[in-house]
C-alpha positions as CSV (number, residue, x, y, z in Angstrom):
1,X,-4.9,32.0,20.0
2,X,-4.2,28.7,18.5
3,X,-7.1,27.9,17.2
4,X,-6.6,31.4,15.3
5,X,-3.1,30.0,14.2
6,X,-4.0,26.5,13.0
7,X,-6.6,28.1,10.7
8,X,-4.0,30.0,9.3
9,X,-2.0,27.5,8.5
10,X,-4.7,25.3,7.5
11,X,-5.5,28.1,4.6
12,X,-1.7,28.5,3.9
13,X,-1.5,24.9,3.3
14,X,-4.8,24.9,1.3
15,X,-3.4,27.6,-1.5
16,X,0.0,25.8,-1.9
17,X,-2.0,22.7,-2.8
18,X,-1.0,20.8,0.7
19,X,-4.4,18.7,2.1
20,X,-4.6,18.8,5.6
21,X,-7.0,16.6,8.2
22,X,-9.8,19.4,9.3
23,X,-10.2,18.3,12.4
24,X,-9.6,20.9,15.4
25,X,-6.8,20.8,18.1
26,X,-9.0,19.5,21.0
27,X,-11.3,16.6,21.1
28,X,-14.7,15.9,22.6
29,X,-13.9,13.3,26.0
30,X,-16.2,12.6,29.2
31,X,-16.1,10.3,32.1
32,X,-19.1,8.5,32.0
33,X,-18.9,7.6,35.5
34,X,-21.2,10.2,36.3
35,X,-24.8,8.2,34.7
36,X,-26.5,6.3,37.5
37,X,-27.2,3.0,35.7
38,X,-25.3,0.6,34.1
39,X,-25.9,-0.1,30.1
40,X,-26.7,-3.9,31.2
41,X,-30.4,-4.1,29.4
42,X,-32.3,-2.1,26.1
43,X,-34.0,-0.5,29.0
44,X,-31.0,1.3,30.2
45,X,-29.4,1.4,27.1
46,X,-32.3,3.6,24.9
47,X,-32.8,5.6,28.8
48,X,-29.2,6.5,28.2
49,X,-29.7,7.2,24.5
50,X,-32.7,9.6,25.0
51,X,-30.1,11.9,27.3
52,X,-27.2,12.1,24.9
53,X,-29.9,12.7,22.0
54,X,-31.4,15.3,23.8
55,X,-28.3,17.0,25.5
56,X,-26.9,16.9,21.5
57,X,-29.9,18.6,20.4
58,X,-30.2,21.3,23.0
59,X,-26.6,22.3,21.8
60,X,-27.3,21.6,18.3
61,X,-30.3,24.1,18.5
62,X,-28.2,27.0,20.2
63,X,-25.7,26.7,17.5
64,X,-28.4,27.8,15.3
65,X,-28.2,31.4,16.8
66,X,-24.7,32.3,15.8
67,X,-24.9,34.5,13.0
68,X,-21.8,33.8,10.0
69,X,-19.2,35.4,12.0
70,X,-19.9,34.3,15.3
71,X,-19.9,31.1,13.7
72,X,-16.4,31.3,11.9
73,X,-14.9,32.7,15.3
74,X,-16.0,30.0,17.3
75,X,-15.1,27.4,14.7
76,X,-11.6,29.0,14.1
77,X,-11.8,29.2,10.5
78,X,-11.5,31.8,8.0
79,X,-13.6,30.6,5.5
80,X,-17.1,29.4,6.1
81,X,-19.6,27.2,3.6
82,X,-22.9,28.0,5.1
83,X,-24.7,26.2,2.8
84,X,-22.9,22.8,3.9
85,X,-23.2,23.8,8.0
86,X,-26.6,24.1,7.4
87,X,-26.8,21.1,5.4
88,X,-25.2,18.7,8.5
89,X,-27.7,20.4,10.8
90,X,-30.4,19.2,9.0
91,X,-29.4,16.0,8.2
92,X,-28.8,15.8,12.2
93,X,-32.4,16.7,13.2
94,X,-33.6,14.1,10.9
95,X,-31.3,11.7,12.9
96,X,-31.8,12.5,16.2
97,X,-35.9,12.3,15.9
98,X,-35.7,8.9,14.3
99,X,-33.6,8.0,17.0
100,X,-35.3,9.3,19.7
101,X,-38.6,7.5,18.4
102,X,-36.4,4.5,18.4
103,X,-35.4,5.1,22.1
104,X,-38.9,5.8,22.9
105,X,-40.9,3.0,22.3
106,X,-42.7,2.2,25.4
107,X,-40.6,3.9,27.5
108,X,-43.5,5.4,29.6
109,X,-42.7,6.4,33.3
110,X,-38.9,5.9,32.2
111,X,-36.3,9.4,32.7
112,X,-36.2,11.5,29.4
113,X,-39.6,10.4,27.5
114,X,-42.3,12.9,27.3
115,X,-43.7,12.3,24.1
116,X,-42.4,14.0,20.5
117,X,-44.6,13.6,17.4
118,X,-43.0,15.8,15.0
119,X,-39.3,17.8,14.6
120,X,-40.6,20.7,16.5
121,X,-41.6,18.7,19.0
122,X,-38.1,17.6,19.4
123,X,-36.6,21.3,19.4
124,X,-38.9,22.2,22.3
125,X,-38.1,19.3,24.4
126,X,-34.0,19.9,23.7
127,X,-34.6,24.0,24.1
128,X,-35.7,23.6,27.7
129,X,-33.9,19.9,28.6
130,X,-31.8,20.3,32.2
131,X,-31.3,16.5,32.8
132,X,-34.2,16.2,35.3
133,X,-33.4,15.2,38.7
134,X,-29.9,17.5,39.4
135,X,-29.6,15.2,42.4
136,X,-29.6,11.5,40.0
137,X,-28.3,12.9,36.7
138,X,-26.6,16.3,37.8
139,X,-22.9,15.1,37.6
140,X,-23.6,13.6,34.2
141,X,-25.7,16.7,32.8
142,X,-22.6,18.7,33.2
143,X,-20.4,16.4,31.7
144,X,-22.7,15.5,28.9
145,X,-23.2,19.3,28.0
146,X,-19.6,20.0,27.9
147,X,-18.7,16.8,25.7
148,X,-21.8,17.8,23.1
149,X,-20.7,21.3,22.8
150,X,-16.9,20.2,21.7
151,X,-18.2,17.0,19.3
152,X,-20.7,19.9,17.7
153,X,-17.9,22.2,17.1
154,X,-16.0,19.1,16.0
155,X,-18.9,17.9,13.5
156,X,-19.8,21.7,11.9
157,X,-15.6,22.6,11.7
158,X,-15.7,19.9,9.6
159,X,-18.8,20.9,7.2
160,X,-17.8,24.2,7.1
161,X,-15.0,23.3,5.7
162,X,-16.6,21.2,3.0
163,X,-16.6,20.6,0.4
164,X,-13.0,22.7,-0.1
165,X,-11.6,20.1,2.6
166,X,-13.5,17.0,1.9
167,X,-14.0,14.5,5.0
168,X,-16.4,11.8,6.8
169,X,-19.2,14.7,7.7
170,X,-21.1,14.5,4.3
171,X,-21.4,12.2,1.4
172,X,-19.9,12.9,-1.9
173,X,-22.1,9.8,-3.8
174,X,-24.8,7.7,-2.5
175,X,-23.1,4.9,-2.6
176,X,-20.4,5.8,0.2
177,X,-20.6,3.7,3.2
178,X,-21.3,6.7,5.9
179,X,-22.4,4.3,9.2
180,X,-26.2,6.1,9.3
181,X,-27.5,3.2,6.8
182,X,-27.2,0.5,9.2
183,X,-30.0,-1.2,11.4
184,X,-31.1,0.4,15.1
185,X,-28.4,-0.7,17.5
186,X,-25.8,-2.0,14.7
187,X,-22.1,-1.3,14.9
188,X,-18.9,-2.5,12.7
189,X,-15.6,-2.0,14.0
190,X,-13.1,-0.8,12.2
191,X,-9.3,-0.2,12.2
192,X,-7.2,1.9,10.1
193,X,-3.4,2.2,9.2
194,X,-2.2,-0.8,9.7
195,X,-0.8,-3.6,10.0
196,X,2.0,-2.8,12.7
197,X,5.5,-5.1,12.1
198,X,5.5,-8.5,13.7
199,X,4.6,-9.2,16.4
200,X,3.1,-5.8,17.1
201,X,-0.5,-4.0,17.8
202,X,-2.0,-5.6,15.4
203,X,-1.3,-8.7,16.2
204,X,-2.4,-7.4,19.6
205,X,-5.9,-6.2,18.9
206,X,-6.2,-9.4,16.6
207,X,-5.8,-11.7,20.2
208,X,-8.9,-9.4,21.3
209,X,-10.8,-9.7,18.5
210,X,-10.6,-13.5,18.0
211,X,-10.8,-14.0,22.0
212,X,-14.6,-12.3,21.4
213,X,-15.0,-14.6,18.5
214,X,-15.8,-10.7,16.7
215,X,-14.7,-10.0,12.7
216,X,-13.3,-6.8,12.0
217,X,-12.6,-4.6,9.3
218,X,-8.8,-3.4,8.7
219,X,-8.0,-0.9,6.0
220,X,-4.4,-1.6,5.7
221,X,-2.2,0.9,4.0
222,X,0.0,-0.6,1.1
223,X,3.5,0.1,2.0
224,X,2.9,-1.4,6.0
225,X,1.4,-4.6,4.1
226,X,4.2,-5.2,2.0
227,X,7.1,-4.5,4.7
228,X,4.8,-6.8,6.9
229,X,4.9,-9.6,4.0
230,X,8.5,-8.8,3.4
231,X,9.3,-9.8,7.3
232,X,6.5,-13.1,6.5
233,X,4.9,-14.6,3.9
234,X,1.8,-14.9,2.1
235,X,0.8,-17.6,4.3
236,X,1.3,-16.4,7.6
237,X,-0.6,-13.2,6.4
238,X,-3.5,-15.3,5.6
239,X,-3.0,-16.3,8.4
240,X,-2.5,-13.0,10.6
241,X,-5.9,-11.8,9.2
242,X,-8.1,-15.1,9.4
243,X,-11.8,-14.9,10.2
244,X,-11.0,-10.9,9.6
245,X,-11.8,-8.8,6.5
246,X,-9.3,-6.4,5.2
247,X,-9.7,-3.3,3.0
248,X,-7.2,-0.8,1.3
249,X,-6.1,2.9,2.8
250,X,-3.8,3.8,0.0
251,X,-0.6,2.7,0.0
252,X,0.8,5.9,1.7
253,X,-1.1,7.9,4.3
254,X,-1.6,10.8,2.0
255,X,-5.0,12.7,1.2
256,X,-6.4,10.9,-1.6
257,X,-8.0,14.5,-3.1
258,X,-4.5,16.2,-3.6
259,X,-2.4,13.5,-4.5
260,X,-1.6,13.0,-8.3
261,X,-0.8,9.1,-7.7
262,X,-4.4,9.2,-5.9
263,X,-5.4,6.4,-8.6
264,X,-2.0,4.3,-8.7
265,X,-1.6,4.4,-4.6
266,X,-5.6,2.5,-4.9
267,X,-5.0,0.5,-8.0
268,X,-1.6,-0.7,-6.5
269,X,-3.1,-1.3,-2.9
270,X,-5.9,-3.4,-3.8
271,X,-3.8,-5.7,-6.0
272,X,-1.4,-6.3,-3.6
273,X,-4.1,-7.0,-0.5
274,X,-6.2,-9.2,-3.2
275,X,-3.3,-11.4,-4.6
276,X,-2.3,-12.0,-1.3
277,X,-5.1,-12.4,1.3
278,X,-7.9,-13.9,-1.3
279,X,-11.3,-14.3,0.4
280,X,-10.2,-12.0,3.6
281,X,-10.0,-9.0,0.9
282,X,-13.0,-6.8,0.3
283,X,-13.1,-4.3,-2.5
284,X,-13.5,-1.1,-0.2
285,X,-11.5,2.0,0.2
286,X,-11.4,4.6,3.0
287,X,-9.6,7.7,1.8
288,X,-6.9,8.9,4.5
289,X,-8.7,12.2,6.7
290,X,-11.7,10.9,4.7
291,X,-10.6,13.5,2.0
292,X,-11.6,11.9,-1.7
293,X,-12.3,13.6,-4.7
294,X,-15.5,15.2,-5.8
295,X,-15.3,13.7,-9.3
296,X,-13.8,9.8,-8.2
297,X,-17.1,8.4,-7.8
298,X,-16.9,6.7,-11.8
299,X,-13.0,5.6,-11.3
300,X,-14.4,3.5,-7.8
301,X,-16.9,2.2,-9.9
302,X,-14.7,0.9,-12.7
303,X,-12.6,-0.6,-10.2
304,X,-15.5,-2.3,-8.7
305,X,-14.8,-0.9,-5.0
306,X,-16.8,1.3,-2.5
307,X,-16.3,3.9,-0.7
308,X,-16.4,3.3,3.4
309,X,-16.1,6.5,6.0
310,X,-17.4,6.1,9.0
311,X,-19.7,8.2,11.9
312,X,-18.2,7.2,15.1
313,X,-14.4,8.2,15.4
314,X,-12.6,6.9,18.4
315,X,-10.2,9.6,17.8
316,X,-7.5,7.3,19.5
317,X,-4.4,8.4,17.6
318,X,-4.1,11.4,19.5
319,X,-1.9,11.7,22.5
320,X,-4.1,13.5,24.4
321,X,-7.1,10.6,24.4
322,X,-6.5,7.9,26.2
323,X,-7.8,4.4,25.9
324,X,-10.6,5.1,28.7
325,X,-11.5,8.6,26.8
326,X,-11.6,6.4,23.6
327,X,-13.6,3.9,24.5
328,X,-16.3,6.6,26.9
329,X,-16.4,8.3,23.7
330,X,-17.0,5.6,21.6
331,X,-20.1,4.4,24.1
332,X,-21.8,8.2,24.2
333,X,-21.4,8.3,20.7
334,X,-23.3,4.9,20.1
335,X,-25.8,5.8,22.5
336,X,-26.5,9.5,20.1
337,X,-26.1,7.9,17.2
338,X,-27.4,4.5,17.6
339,X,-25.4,2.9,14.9
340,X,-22.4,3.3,12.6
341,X,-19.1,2.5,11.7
342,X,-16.7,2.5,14.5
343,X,-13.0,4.2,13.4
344,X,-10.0,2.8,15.5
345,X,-6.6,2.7,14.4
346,X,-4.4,-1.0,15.0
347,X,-1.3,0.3,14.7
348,X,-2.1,2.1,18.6
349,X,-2.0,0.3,21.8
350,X,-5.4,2.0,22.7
351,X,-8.0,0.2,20.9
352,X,-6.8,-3.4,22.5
353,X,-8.0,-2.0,25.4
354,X,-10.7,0.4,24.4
355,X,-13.0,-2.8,22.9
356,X,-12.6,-5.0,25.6
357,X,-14.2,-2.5,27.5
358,X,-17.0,-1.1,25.2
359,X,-17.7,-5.2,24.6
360,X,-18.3,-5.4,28.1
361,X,-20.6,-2.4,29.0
362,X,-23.1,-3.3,25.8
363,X,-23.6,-7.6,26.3
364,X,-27.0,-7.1,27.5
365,X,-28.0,-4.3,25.6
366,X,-29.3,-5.4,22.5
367,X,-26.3,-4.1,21.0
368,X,-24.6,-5.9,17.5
369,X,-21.5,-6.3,16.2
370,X,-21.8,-6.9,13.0
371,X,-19.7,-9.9,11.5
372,X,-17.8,-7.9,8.2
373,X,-18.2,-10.7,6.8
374,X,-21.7,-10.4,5.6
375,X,-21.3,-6.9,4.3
């Protein structure tokens, strides 16, 4: 029933001209607690990786089945783009064999690793994949299938509502920064919507951040910078964001595809950030809800900025994710995906406690944070 509701109101807001985020109402958690092993070697870590990309596929692969209507009922929305579901899916196969290659490299006698030379290969493996040994990986089977199933219907809500509502599932241009162009086992974190007043949660997560000797990316909206230099000064905000790397997020919170001061709110955002931070500001944008215009590509290029989304969302603003669900969903995601760009938000207690822990479970691993520095 309110699944049925919000996608009314989401088309309501839609035909008065009112963007919306497309996300659904419930998100995709698990306790992890259930997987035998730690993620303490590459060993462990691509043994791990070959579950979550085969318990993704086997769900991914039954999603296939649903015929348009099935699919718009269980998505909750009224209107479907086909074309762009079917789009994502392939652009999912193509992921998930490259990664499971990647996770297989002489992995023989290891769980999870019969051999797969092709993409139907793959699909047969996921179609009849249980988890093998109920009595080792049963408790984490069940949780694994149930998180899958909701981040699918997560991912294709989203494409099945693009390109009308434009967000992080699809590229509009090639040159958008997506997360899937990085290196095997690379990750940048990232934080949105900041900074927070003095003193604050961004301040916080910056005590983390430094204390790991890690460089982050913040995409600071415009009118919290300014209040936050009004309380300071130019110095100290140097200051607050040393060894860091700061993009823009608009200077209001609004989607960038609707709004008719789109250009101004980027224009007026980058100028501010650049005057005042010099070499910690980077030319890069990341539209609010990802939502960005289909013809903006040439005005980003004049401006000399890029586009950066991201493939791993924490999805730690909502109340109904705690740290711990952040950060176990952060560390299945890594483990499908195998690298991206990591979306946290600064101006949330969560994510000062969410990286602590994801640094912690992937030192061994083979895992890299990449500095943003050298982007």
């Amino acid at each position: 029933m309110r699944t049925a509701v919000f996608s009314w109101l989401l088309a309501l807001c839609l035909s008065m001209g009112v963007a919306q985020a497309a996300g659904p109402l419930e998100f995709a958690t698990i306790d992890r607690s259930g997987w035998p092993n730690s993620l303490t070697s590459s060993v462990e870590f691509d043994t791990a990786s070959r579950g979550e990309i085969l318990m993704f596929a086997k769900v991914l692969l039954a999603s296939e089945a649903l015929d348009e209507s099935a699919l718009k009922q269980r998505l909750g929305v009224r209107q479907l783009d086909l074309a762009s579901v079917n789009q994502v899916r392939q652009r999912f196969w193509e992921l998930l064999l490259e990664n499971y290659r990647l996770a297989s490299q002489d992995c023989d006698g290891a769980p999870f690793c019969p051999p797969v030379r092709n993409l139907g290969d793959l699909r047969q493996l996921a179609a009849g994949f249980t988890g093998d040994s109920k009595a080792t990986y049963g408790a984490w089977a069940e949780a694994s299938a149930r998180f899958h199933q909701q981040y699918l219907h997560e991912q294709l809500r989203l494409a099945a509502l693009f390109p009308s509502v434009s967000s992080e599932i699809r590229r509009m241009a090639p040159a958008e920064h997506l997360g899937d162009e990085l290196a095997d086992r690379q990750f940048l974190l990232t934080f949105d919507d900041g900074p927070s007043p003095r003193d604050g949660r961004t301040d916080q997560l910056l005590e983390v951040l430094r204390a790991e000797d890690l460089h982050g990316l913040f995409f600071v909206l415009g009118d919290s910078f300014q209040a936050r230099l009004n309380q300071s000064s130019e110095v100290q905000m140097r200051g607050l964001y040393d060894g860091q790397c700061v993009g823009i997020h608009g200077w209001e919170h609004k989607s960038h595809a609707s709004w008719g001061e789109w250009q101004n709110s980027v224009i007026h955002s980058a100028n501010l950030a650049s005057r005042t931070l010099a070499d910690a500001y980077q030319p890069l944008f990341r539209p609010p809800y990802g939502q960005r215009r289909s013809d903006s590509a040439g005005f980003f290029k004049a401006q000399g900025m890029q586009l950066m989304l991201w493939n791993i969302d924490s999805q730690d603003w909502s109340k109904k994710v705690s740290a711990t669900a952040a950060a176990q969903r952060v560390q299945t995601l890594m483990l499908l995906w195998r690298r991206g760009i990591i979306l946290f938000h600064d101006t949330h207690a969560k994510a000062a406690l969410a990286v602590p822990a994801l640094l912690d479970g992937n030192r061994y691993n083979g895992v890299q944070w990449l500095d943003c520095r050298s982007l």
